[in-house]
C-alpha positions in Angstrom: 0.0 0.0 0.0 1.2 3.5 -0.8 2.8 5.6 1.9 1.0 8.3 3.3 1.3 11.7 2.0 1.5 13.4 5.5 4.8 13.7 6.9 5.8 14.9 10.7 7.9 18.1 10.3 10.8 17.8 11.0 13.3 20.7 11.9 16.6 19.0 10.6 15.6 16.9 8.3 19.1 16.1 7.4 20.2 14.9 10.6 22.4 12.0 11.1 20.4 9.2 13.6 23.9 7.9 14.2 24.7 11.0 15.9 21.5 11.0 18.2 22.1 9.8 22.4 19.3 7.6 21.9 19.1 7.9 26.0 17.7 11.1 25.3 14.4 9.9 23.8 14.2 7.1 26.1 14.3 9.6 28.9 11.3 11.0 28.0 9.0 8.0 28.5 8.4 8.9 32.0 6.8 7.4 35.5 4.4 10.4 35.4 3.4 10.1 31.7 2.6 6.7 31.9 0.4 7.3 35.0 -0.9 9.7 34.1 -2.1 7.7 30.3 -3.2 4.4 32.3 -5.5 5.9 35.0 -7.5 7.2 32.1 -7.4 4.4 29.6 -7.8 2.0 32.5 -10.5 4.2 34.5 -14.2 3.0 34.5 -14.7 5.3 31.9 -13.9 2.5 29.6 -16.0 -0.2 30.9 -13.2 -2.8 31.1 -12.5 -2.5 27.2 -14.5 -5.8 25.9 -14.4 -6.1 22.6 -16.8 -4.2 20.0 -18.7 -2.8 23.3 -18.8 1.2 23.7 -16.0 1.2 26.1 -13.7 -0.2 23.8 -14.5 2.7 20.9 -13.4 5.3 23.5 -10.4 3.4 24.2 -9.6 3.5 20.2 -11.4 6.8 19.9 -8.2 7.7 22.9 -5.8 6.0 20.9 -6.7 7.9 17.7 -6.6 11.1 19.5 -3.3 10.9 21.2 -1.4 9.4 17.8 -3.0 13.0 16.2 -1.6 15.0 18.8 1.3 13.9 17.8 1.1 14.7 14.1 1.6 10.7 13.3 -0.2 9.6 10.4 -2.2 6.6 9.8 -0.7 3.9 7.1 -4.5 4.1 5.9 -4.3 7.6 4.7 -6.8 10.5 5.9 -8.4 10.5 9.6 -9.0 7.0 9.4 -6.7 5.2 12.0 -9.1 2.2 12.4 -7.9 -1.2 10.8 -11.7 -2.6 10.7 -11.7 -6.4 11.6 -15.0 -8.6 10.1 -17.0 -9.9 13.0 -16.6 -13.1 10.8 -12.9 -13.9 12.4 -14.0 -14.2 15.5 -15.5 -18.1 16.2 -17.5 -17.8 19.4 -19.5 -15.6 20.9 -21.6 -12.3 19.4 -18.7 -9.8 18.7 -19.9 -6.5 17.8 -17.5 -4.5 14.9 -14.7 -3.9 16.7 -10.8 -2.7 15.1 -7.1 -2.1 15.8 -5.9 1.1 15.6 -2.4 1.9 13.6 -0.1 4.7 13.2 2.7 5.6 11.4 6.2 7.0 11.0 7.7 6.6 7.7 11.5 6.0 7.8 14.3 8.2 6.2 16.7 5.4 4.4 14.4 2.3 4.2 11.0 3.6 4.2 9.9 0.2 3.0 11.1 -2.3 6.0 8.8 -2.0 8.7 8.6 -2.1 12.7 5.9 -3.4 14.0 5.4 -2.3 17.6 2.0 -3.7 19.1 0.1 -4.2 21.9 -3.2 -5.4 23.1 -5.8 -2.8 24.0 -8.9 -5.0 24.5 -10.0 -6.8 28.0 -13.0 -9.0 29.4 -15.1 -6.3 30.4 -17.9 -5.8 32.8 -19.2 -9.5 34.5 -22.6 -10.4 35.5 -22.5 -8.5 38.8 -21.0 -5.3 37.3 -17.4 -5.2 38.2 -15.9 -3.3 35.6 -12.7 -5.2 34.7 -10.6 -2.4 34.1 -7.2 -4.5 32.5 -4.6 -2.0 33.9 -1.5 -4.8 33.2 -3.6 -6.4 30.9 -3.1 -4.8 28.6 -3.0 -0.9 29.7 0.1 -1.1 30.8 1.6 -2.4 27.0 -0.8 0.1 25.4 0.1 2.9 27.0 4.4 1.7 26.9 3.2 1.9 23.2 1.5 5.2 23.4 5.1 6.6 25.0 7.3 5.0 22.7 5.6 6.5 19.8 6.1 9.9 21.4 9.7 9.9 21.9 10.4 8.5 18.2 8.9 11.6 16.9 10.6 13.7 19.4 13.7 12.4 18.1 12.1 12.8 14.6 11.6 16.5 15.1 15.2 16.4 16.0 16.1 15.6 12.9 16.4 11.9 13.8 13.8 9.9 12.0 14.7 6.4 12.1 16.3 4.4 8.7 12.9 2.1 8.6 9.3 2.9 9.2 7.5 1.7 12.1 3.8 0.6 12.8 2.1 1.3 16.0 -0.1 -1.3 16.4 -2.9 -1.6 19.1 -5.0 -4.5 18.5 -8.7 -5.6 19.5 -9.6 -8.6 20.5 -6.8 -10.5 21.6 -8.9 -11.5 24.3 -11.3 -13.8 22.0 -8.1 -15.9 20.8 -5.5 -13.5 19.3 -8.0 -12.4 16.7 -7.0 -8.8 15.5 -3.6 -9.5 14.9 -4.7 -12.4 13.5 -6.3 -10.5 10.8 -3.6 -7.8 10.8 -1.4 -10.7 9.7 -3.8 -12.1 7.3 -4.4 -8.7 5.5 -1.7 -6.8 6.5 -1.4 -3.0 6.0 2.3 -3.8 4.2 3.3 -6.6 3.1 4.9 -9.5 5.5 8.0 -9.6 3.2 8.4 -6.3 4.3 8.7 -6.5 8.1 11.6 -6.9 9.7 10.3 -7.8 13.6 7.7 -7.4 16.2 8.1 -6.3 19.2 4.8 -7.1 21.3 4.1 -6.0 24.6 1.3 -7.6 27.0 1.3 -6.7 30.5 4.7 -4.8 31.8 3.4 -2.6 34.6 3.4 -5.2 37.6 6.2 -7.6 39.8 5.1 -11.2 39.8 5.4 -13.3 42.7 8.7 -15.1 41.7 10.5 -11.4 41.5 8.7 -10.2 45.1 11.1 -7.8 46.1 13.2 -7.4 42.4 12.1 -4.2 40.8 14.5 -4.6 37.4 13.0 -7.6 35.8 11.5 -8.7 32.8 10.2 -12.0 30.6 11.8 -12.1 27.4 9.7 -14.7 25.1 10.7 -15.6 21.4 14.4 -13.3 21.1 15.8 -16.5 19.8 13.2 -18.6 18.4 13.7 -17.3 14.7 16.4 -15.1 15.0 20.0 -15.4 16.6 20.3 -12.0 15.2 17.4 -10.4 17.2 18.1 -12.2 20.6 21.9 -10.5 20.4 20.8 -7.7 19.3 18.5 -7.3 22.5 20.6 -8.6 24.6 23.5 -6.2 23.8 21.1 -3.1 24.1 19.8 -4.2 27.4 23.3 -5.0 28.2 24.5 -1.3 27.3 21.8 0.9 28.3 19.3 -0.4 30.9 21.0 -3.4 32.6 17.7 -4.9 33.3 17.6 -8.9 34.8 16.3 -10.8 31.5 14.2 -13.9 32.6 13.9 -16.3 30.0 12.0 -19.1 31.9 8.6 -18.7 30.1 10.9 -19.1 26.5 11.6 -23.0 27.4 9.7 -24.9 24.8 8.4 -27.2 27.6 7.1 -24.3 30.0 3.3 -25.5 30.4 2.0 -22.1 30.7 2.9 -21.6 26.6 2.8 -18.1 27.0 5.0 -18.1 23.6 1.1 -19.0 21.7 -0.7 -17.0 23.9 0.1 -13.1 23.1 -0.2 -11.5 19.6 3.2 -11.6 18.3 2.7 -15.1 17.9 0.3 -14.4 14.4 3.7 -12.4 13.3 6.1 -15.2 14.6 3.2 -18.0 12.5 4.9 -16.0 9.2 8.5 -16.0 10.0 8.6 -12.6 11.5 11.2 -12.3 14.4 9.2 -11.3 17.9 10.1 -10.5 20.9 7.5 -10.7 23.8 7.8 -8.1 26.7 6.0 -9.7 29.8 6.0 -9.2 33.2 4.4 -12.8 34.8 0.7 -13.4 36.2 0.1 -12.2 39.5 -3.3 -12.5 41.8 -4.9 -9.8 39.7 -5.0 -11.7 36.5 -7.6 -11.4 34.6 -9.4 -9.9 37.9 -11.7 -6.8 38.4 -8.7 -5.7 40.8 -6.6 -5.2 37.8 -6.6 -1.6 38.7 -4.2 0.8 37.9 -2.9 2.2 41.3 -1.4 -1.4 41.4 1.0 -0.4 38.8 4.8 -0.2 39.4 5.4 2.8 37.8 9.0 3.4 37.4 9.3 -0.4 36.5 6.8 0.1 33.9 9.1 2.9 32.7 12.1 1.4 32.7 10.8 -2.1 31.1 9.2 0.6 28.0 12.4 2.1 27.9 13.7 -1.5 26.8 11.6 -1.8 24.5 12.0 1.6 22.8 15.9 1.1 22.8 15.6 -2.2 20.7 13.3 -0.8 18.7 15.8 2.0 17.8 18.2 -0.2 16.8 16.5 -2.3 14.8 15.2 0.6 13.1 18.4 2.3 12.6 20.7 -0.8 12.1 22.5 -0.9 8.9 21.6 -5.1 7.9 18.1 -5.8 8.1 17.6 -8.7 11.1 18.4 -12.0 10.0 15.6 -14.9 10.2 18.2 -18.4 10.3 15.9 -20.7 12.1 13.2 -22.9 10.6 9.5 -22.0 11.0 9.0 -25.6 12.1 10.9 -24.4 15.2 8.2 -21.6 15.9 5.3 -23.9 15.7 6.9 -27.2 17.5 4.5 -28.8 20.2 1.7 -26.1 19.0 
């Protein structure tokens, strides 16, 4: 699909990203901003997010509004940031029209290789004796990381510092009913599959599960390695160099019987030979709970682990070799 014709401004269009202190963007996704996001996009207002109900249109209707705010197009052209998905792809239950929301920033050297930064921004809802389930981990806390992220890549933009390749935000619906909107991202995707490079999908990153009680500098890394040797150095050398966070690969074992590897939505990327990397903090006793709520939130962890993110993200994006897939899809969908 053609690029968009709106551009962010930038004010030196000429600068070198090699000469940015990519620190400097990461220090502006912030404790405060994130808070600040989360107790409105996880506040009753939004009725617990289910899929194709009202309170998951003001969450995209939010979403929408805070990618304009910060002039970033959508990859759909016009004021339409809404990736419909047909009621048909979803097998059980009466889903209402419901859609992922995408923006994007077009890249300066290889606009043609894309990102593809996504989270979740569906959740369960309001039960039968009107608890509103308000999904502050799951997944406000990856939604709004995402929100942040996009923010301080066209901060840096502005600087003159677009990155080489384009990157998708991508906040999808209905992961909730079984992966199902980046599902049908993947199966009618905005560009092409060929064309992108990684995902890096993040589900739940705001809270300390009970096997870190006490460790405030962790996360779950799931699926670095599974199709890419390239990708899993390559994260493992930014964390190694700018955050220094404890990366706790226990959920990546192929035996692990929680198969949290199949259960997020970089899997649908992962299912076409796309590299992924999952961003995951554990379950905790508010899983899936109405007392998902978001003054539960560690907030400078939630930071810190979006931080992480955004720094692999930047170098992936500004990299000079496109990553390189060198394991066999078979290894992806082993044991599935």
């Amino acid at each position: 699909m053609a690029f968009p014709a709106i551009l962010l401004s930038c004010s030196a269009q000429n600068g070198k990203v090699e000469d940015a202190d990519p620190m400097e963007y990461a220090n502006t996704i912030t404790a405060e901003d994130l808070k600040e996001h989360l107790y409105t996009f996880a506040s009753d207002e939004f009725e617990g997010r289910e899929t194709g109900e009202p309170g998951q249109k003001k969450a995209a209707e939010y979403l929408k509004n805070e990618y304009k705010s910060l002039n970033l197009p959508s990859p759909l052209g016009g004021d339409d940031y809404f990736q419909e998905v047909p009621v048909s792809y979803f097998k059980r239950g009466n889903v209402k029209p419901t859609e992922n929301v995408v923006a994007f920033l077009k890249g300066s050297e290889k606009p043609e290789e894309i990102l593809v930064i996504s989270s979740h921004y569906d959740h369960v809802g309001i039960d039968d004796q009107g608890r509103i389930y308000n999904g502050a981990d799951d997944d406000g806390s990856g939604t709004v990381g995402v929100l942040e992220i996009a923010e301080a890549f066209v901060k840096a933009s502005k600087d003159g510092f677009t990155p080489k390749r384009s990157i998708l935000f991508l906040n999808v619906t209905g992961e909730e009913k079984g992966l199902v909107g980046s599902k049908f991202y993947t199966d009618e995707p905005i560009f092409p599959l060929a064309n992108t490079v990684a995902n890096l999908n993040i589900d739940m990153i705001g809270r300390i599960d009970p096997a870190h009680e006490g460790n405030d500098n962790y996360v779950y890394l799931i699926g670095s390695d599974k199709l890419s040797t390239d990708l899993h150095l390559l994260s493992e050398g930014v964390n190694e160099k700018h955050v220094k966070m404890d990366l706790d690969y226990k959920y990546n074992d192929e035996n692990d019987p929680n198969r949290f590897y199949y259960r997020s939505d970089h899997y649908n990327f992962a299912k076409n030979n796309i590299p992924i990397i999952f961003y995951f903090n554990g379950t905790h006793a508010d899983y899936h709970k109405h007392t998902d709520t978001p003054d539960k939130i560690e907030y400078d962890l939630l930071a810190k682990r979006t931080q992480l993110v955004f720094l692999t993200a930047w170098e992936i994006a500004n990299r000079d070799a496109r990553i390189v897939v060198d394991k066999a899809e078979d290894s992806v969908t082993a044991g599935k």
